[in-house]
Structures are given as C-alpha cells and as structure tokens.
N, C-alpha and C positions, 0 to 999 in steps of 0.2 A: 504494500500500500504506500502509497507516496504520501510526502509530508505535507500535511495542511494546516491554516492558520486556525486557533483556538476561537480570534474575534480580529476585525479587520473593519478598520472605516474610512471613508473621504475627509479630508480635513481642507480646512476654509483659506486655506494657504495657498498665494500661484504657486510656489516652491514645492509643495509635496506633493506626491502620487496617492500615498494610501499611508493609513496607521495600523501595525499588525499587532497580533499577540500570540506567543507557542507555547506551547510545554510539551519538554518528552518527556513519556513517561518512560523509557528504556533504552538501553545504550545501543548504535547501531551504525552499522555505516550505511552511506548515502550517496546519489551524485547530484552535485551542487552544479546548475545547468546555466548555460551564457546567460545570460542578462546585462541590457543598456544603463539598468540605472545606478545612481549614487548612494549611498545608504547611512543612515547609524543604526546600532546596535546596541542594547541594555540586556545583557545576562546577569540573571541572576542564580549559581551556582552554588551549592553551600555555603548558603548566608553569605555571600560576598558578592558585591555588586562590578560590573566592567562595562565600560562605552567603548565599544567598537569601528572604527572610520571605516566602511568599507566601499570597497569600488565597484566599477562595473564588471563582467566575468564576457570573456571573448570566446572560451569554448568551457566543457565539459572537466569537473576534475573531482574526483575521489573525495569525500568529509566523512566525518564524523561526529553522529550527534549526543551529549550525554545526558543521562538517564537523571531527574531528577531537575533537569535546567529550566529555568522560565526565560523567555526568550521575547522583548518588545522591540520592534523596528518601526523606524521614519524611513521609508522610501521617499526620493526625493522625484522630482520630473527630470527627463534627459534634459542637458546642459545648467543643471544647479549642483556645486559643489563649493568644498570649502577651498577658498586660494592657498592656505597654509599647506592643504595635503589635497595637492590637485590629482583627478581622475588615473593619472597614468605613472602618481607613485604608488596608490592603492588598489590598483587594478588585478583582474586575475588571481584575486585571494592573497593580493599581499597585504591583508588588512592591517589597521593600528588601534592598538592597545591607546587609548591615553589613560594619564597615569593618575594612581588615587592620591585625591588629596585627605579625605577621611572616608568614614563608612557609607556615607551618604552624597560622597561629594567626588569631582574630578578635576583637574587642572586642563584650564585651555587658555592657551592665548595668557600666559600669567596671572591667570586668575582664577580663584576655585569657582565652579558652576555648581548646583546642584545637580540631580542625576533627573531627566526629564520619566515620567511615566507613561504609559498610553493616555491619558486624559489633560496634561500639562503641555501634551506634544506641541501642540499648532503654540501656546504661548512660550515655548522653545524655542523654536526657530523665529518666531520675533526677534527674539532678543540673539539670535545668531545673525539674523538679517541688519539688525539695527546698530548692530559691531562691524558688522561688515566682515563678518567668521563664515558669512555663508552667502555664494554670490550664484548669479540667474544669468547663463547668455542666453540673451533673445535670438540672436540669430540662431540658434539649434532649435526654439522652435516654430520658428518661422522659416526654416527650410523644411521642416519636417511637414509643417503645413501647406508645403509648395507656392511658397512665396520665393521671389528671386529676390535678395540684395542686392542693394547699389555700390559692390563690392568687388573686386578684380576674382578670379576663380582660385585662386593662391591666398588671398585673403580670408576667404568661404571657409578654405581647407583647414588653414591655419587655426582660426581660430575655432570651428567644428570640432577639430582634434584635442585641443589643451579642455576644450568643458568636455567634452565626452570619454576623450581615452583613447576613440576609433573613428574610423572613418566614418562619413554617412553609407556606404555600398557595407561596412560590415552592421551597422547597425540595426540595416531593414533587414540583413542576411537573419540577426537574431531573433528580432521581431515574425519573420516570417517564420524561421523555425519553431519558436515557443506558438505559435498560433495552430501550425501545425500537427502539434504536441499533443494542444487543445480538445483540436478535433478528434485526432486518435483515440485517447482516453475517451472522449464523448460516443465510441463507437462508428467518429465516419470509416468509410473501407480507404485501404491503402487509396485506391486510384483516384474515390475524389477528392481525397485530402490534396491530392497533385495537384489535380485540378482546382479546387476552391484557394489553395496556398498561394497558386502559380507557380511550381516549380514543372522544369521541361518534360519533365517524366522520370517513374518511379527511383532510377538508380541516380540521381540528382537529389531527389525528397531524400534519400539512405544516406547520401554522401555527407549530406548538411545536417540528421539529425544525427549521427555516427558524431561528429563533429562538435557539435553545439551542444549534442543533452546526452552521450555515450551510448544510447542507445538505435536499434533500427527501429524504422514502422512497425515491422510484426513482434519484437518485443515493448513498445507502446503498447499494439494492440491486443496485450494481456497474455500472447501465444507463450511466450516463453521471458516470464517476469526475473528482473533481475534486481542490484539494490535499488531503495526507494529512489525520487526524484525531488530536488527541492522544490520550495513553491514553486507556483504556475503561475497562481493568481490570474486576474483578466487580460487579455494579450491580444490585440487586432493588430495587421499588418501595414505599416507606415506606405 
C-alpha cells in the first residue's frame, strides 16, 4: 500500500501548494518518487522535534520510513523557495536538518523561530515571507501558465533553473509522470494512461515511470507490487 496523508488542506497562501499531516505507524522502506516542489518538514520522533528544508526530487530513490514518526509538511508552489538554501542545494534528497535551538524551537537566519504546526502553517510562512526567508518567482508560474516573458530565452532559463532546481522540459516530464501514476492506481489500462498522459507509446510511458517513480505500469497496476510509493497527492499535467 503506498503512503498517504493522515489530513491534508489548501492554505490561503500564493506560496503554498497544500498543508499535510503522517504518521507511520511501522518501520519500512519506501520509494520517495520525483516531485517539482519545495518543501518543509516537522518530525516529530521520540519526543524530539526536527524542521527539515527539502527540495525538489528529479527521479526515483530508495527511503525509509520510521515507525512511531509524526510527520507535518508545507508544500510550497513550483518556483517559491528559500534564497539561503536554494532549490538545487537541497534537491534530490539532499535535505537540511536546521538546527535546534530548544525543545520547541529552531534557529534560522540567527534567530530562534518556533517550530510551525499544521494549523500555524499559513501564519509561518508570513513571517518567512515578511523576512524575506522565503521568496516567489513569478516567472515559473507564468511560464507554466503559458505566458511568454519579455525576456531573452537565456534569461527564461536562467532564472527557471535557480527557483526550481530543473529545467521546465524536466519539470512537465515529472508532472506528467506522477499524473500518470495517478491514473494507474485509479485503475486506467496501461494504453490509455498513454494516451490521456500523452506519452508516444507504451515503452516511452515504462521509460519515464522506471525513471521518475522506480516503478513500471504493470507494477503500478497492482500486477506485481513492490515497496510502497510516497505521496501522490493531486497531480495534473503542466
């Protein structure tokens, strides 16, 4: 069974995606699947609390989850990150630890924060926005919206790449795969998942989910199940 969220909601923020909450209840491994977006992270593991920076994930890599964790995250939207620890040093599961200031607290930016909860979230990222700990490029989503910039194509790139980590051609690459993903688990058949995905046909769909989530179609499609999957959550194709 793949991992899902305990409680999960929209927050009133342009900076965030979604507000989530986990708990495993048992130790296991896992594959931790691409994903576009930026992240924080609040575990809380035998009584001790940790904020985690996490980036975006370009393919497919091996985790593990432990048994007893409670687990709250702020997803951010593609191109909002923090300039201190931008996209493509924490990318790829090279997460950061920032460090505790007390039981309840953490150091950022020379100063202790407290530790934000699923329900303080959105008034979190205020005060990250309002320090300027947490910044928004507009053009990632205004390309993403198919808007053109009045920008040189070098310029586009440039600065596409420092907020997200990746290019925009990997970006949709991941958006279509986890859409993909979607459907499978939903039950559609390999061929239309091709088809509704848009990928050129089926050894194209294998190649990109082999890639992006370690698994094929027919192990998606429940035939031959292997470790869990992390979230999915909701996923339409850019």
């Amino acid at each position: 069974m793949d991992l899902t969220t305990s409680a999960e909601r929209e927050s009133d923020s342009p900076f965030v995606e979604r507000v989530w909450f986990s708990q495993s209840e048992q130790a296991g491994a896992f594959t931790s699947i691409a994903n576009i977006h930026y992240g924080l992270v609040v575990t809380r593991y035998q009584g001790k609390l940790t904020l985690t920076v996490r980036g975006p994930e370009t393919r497919a890599s091996p985790a593990h989850g432990l048994a007893g964790a409670e687990h709250f995250g702020i997803q951010f939207k593609a191109g909002t990150f923090m300039p201190d620890l931008p996209a493509q040093m924490v990318m790829d599961r090279c997460d950061v630890n920032l460090p505790c200031a007390s039981s309840q607290s953490f150091w950022l930016h020379g100063a202790a924060w407290q530790f934000p909860d699923f329900e303080n979230a959105d008034t979190f990222v205020d005060r990250l926005v309002r320090e300027r700990l947490l910044v928004s490029e507009a053009l990632v989503d205004a390309t993403l919206q198919g808007q053109v910039p009045d920008l040189s194509l070098r310029s586009v790139q440039r600065r596409f790449l420092r907020a997200t980590g990746m290019t925009y051609s990997t970006l949709r690459q991941i958006e279509r795969a986890r859409y993909a993903t979607i459907l499978l688990k939903q039950g559609v058949s390999i061929l239309d998942t091709v088809e509704q995905a848009g990928y050129a046909d089926q050894p194209h769909l294998t190649r990109a989910l082999k890639h992006m989530t370690g698994q094929t179609p027919a192990q998606m499609a429940g035939k031959y199940q292997r470790d869990p999957l992390s979230f999915l959550f909701k996923t339409l194709p850019y």
